[in-house]
N, C-alpha and C positions, 0 to 999 in steps of 0.2 A: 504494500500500500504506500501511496505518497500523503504526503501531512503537510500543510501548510497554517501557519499563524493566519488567523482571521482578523480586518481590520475593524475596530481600530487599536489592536493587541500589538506591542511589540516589546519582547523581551531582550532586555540584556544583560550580563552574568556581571557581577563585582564579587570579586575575590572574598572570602572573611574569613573567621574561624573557625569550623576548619572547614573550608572550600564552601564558604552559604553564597547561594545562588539566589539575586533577585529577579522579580518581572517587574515590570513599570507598563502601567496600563495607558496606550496610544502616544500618541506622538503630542507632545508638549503637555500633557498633562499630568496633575499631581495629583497620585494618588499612593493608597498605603502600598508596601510592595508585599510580593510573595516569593516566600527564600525555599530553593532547592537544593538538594545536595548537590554533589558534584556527578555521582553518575546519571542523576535525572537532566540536570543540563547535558550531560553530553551527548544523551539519547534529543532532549530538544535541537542540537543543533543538525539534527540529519531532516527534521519538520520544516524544511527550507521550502517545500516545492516540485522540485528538483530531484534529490535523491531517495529510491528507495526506502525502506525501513519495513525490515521483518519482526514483527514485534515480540514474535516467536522465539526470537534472540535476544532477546533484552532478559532481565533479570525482575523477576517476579512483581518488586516494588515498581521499579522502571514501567515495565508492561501495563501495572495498572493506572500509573500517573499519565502516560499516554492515553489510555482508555477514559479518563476520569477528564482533564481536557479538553476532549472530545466530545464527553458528555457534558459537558459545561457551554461549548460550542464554544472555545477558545480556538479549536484545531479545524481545519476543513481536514476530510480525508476521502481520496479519491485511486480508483485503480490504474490510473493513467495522470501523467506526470503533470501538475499544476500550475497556474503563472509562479515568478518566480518573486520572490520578497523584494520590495524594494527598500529603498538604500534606507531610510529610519526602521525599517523593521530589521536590520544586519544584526546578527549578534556580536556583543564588544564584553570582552572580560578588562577589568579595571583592578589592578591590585590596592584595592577600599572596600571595604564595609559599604553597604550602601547608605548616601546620605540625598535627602531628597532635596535642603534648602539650607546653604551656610550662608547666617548670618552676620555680616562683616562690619564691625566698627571699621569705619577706613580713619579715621584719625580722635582723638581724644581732646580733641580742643572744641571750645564752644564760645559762642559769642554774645549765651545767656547766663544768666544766673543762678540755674531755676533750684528752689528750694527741695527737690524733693528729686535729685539725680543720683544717678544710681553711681555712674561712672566719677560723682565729682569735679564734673568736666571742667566748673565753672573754677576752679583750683590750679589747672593748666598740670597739673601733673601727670597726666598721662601722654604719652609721646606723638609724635604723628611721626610716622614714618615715609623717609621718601620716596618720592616713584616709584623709583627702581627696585625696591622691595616691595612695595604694590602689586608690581608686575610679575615680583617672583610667586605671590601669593594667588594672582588670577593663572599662573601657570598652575600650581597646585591644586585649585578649585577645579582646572578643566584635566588634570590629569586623572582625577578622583570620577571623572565623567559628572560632577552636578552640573545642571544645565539651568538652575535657578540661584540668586542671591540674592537678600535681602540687605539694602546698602544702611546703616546709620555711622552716630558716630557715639559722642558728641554732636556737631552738628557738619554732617557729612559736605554741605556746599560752602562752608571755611575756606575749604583745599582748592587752590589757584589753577591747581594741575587735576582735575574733578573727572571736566572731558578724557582728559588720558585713561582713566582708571575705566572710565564708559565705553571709550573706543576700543579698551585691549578686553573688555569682557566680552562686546560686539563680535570679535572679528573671531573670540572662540565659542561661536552661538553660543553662550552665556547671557541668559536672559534677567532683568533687573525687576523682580517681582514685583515690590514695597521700596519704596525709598521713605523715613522716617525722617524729617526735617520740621523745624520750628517755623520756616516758610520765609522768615526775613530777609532771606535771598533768592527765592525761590523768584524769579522773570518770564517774562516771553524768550528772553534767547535762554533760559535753562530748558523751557520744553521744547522749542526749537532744536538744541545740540542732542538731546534725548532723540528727536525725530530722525535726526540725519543718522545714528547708529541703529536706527529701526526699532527704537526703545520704547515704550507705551508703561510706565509704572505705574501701578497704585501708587497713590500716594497719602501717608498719615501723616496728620498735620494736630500739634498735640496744640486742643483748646481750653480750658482748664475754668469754663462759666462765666457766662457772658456778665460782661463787666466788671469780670474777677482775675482775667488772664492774665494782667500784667504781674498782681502783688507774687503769684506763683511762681514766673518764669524772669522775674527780679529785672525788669529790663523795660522803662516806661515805651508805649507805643507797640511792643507784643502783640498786644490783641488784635492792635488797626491792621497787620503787617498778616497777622492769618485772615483774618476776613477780605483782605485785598487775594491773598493768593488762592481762596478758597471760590472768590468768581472768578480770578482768573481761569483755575482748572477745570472750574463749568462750564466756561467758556471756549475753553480747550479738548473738551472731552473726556475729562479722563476719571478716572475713577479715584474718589477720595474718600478716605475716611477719617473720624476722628476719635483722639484717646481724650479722656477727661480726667484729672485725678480729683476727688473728692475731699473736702476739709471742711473746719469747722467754718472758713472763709466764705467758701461760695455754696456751702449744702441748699442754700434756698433759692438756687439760681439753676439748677437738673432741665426744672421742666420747660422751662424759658430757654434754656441751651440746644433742647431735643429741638422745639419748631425751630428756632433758629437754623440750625444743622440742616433740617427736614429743607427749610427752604431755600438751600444752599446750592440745594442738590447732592448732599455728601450720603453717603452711600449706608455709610452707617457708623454709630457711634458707642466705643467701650468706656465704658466706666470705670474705676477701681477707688479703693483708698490705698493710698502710697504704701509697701511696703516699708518699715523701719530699717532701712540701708543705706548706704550713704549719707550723704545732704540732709535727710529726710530727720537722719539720727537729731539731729540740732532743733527741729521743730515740732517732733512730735508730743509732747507732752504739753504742749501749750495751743495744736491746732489740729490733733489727730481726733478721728473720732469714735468712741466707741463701738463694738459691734453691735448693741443693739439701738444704737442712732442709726446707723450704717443702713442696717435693714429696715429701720423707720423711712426714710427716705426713700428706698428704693422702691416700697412700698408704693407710697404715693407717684413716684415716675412708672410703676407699669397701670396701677390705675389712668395716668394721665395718657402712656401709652395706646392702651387701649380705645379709649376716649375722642383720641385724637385721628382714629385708623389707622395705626402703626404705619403712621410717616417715614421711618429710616429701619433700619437694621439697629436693635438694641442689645449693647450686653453687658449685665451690672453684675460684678465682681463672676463669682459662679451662682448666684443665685437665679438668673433672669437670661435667656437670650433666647430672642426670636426675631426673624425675619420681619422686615415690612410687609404691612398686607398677607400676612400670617396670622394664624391662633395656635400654630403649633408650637408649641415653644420648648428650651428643654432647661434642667437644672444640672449646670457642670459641675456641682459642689458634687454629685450623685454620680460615683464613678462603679459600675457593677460588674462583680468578676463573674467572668462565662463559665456553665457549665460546672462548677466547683473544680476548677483547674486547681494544681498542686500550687502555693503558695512560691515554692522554689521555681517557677515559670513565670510568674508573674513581673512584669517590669514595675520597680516605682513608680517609674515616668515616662509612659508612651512618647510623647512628645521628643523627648531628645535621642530619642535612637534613632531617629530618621534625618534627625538636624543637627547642626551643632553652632559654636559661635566660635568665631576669630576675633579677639581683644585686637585694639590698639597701634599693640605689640608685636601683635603677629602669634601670642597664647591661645591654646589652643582651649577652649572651654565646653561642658553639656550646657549652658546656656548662658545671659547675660546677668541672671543673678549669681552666677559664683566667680565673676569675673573680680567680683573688689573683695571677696571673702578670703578668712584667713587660709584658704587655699591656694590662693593665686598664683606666692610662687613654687606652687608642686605641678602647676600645669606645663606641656611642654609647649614649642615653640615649633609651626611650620617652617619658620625661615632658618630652623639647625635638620629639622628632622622633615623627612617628606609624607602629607596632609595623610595619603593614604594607611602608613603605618599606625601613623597617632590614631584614625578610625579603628583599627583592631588591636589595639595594645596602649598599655602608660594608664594617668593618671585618670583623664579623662575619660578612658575608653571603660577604665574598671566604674567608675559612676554609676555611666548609661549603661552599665549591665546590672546594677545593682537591682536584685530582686525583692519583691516585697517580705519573704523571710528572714532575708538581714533584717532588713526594719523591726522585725518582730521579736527577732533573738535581744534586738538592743532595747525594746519596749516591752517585755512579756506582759505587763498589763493592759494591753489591746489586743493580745489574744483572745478574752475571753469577751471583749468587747460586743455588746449587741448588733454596735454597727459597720463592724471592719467591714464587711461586703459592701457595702457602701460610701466607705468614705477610703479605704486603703491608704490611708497616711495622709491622703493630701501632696501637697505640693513639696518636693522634697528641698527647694531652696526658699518655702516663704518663711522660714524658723531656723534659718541655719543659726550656729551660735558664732560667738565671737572667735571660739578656736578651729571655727572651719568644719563642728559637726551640723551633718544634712540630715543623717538618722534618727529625727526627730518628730513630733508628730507635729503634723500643719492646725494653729491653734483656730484658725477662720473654719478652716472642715468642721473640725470636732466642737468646738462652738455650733456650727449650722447644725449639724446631726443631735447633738444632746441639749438644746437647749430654744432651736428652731423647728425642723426636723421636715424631711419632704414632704410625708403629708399635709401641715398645715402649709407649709409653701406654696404647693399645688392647689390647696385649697381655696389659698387666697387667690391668686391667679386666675382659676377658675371661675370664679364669683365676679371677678372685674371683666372678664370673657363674657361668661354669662347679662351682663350690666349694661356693655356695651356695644357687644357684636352683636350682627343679624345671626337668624339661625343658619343660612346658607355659609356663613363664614368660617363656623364652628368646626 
């Protein structure tokens, strides 16, 4: 029989350990992967089209992951020889781990001051690195085969040399997902120079409550300078969204923010209260606000949400997110393990095995909260050591393998927890401590579960659903 990929399926192999095998579902799209061994890849590379395949020779497991493909309708299979794959459907082995989206500070300088940063930008202490190490880093990005990045910084259009970093990710189809900037630079010729490399980002543009942005982002004129670039990009087409951080400052400014946003045209808006890290350390205690203000407020934004016919994409901490022109909504705080899977399977943190972040520095991290943590320097460096390795080995790689068992060995009192299927730690960087432990339980989780809890969340939600939507919405 001949076997061919059906589009819009195309697989390609990155090396791990020991020999894990991903698929990447179509061409430019993100999606989770599915990891093979090494003789189930091998047997896919003879699914070309083109060659033969007796299946009758393959090995038992082999045999039926061919079979199971097939019944998936990922494979065509035919008794005579098929078109042949074209060139994004080729298979590429990469010696990396697979990563779906490196997140890259390109440099550590910022031109705000904002109270509640993670990186301390506004300190000047972290370095920017030039070009030329830039360039060694988009080499390492595209040797690892990511074909997405996420640009920030500090505030990534500082850098005079901006274009270069755009043009050398361009010309290794290296596509600029998100760019995260405070917008005070943000022009016509920035989306302009983005056009000429064939670039189209998202763009997040952090707003922090109308007529509240500037005391946050420590810089008079702030706000005028996002609301200018926020028509521009409507103007431009592009797709924007926005982050808000929450405080005792602007709490009564939410719902006023959403229309705002809504009629901006911005795509959709996250919410949070500032993690206690960096910057943040200095003013918490004087403008943080409890978790249950926290959920008082957000309370009232999905009533107003609703009210309003869910104008934008809304997402308040993990308590709240749904789509515009939705009722469907979900609660992230509610993370539920499949199947009662053995807890030694289990990842802490989905999220960064598929991603990771580049500091600065050129350090290589499982995300941008352990970037300033007493960890920092145990992380290694792509520009000593190459990106692919640091993916399967070193400090960071042992992290993102870290399973929720460890967690549990260092916490025995969540064992017995009503709600560990439910809340699994949490977030394994929003509690790190000062000495660099992540093994910690996430105090916002466990708060939501014991003392909020999804039923009555749901509850609520439900009831502002019921209040405001039509029944055809529901």
């Amino acid at each position: 029989m001949y076997y061919r990929l059906k589009e819009p399926w195309a697989f390609r192999g990155w090396k791990g350990l020991p020999y894990s095998i991903s698929a990447e579902y179509g061409e430019d799209k993100h999606h989770r992967p599915i990891f093979f061994n090494k003789s189930q890849f091998m047997a896919l590379l003879y699914c070309n089209g083109e060659e033969e395949l007796d299946t009758a020779s393959l090995g038992e497991r082999e045999r039926k992951f061919i079979e199971e493909l097939v019944s998936e309708n990922c494979l065509e299979a035919s008794e005579t020889p098929l078109e042949p794959l074209k060139p994004w459907q080729r298979y590429i082995v990469y010696n990396s781990r697979f990563v779906q989206i490196a997140h890259w500070s390109i440099t550590g300088k910022c031109n705000f001051k904002c109270r509640h940063c993670l990186l301390s930008a506004p300190d000047a202490h972290l370095v920017q690195l030039p070009l030329s190490d830039c360039l060694k880093i988009v080499d390492e990005i595209y040797k690892c085969g990511i074909k997405r990045v996420d640009v920030t910084g500090g505030e990534p259009l500082v850098r005079t040399d901006f274009e270069e970093i755009v043009k050398a990710l361009s010309e290794r189809h290296i596509d600029i997902g998100l760019l995260f900037t405070n917008a005070s630079l943000l022009t016509s010729e920035t989306l302009d120079m983005f056009e000429r490399y064939h670039m189209h980002p998202n763009v997040q543009i952090s707003y922090d409550g109308l007529g509240h942005h500037d005391w946050l982002r420590g810089v008079s004129g702030a706000e005028a300078d996002a609301q200018r670039a926020l028509k521009l990009l409507k103007e431009r087409n592009y797709i924007t969204t926005c982050a808000m951080c929450i405080h005792k400052e602007n709490m009564d400014s939410l719902n006023d923010t959403i229309d705002y946003m809504a009629s901006l045209g911005v795509r959709a808006l996250r919410v949070n209260a500032p993690q206690e890290l960096g910057v943040w350390k200095q003013y918490a205690a004087e403008y943080a606000l409890n978790r249950e203000e926290v959920w008082n407020i957000y309370k009232g934004a999905i009533r107003h949400f609703f009210k309003t016919g869910m104008p934008i994409d809304l997402e308040l901490d993990g308590f709240f997110f749904c789509k515009a022109g939705e009722t469907n909504y979900k609660v992230k705080y509610v993370r539920k393990r499949k199947n009662a899977i053995s807890w030694d399977k289990v990842p802490y943190c989905e999220s960064v095995r598929y991603n990771v972040y580049i500091a600065p520095d050129g350090a290589l991290a499982p995300c941008m909260g352990f970037a300033e943590s007493a960890l920092k320097d145990t992380f290694p460096n792509v520009l000593q050591t190459p990106l692919g390795e640091l993916t399967q080995r070193g400090t960071c790689h042992d992290i993102v393998e870290t399973k929720i068992s460890k967690f549990l060995a260092r916490n025995p009192e969540c064992k017995d927890c009503e709600y560990l299927d439910v809340c699994m730690g949490g977030c394994m960087v929003a509690d790190i401590t000062d000495e660099g432990d992540y093994l910690v339980p996430d105090k916002n989780v466990c708060y939501f579960h014991k003392h909020i809890g999804e039923e009555a969340t749901r509850k609520f939600i439900d009831e502002a659903i019921a209040e405001f939507c039509n029944p055809e919405q529901k």
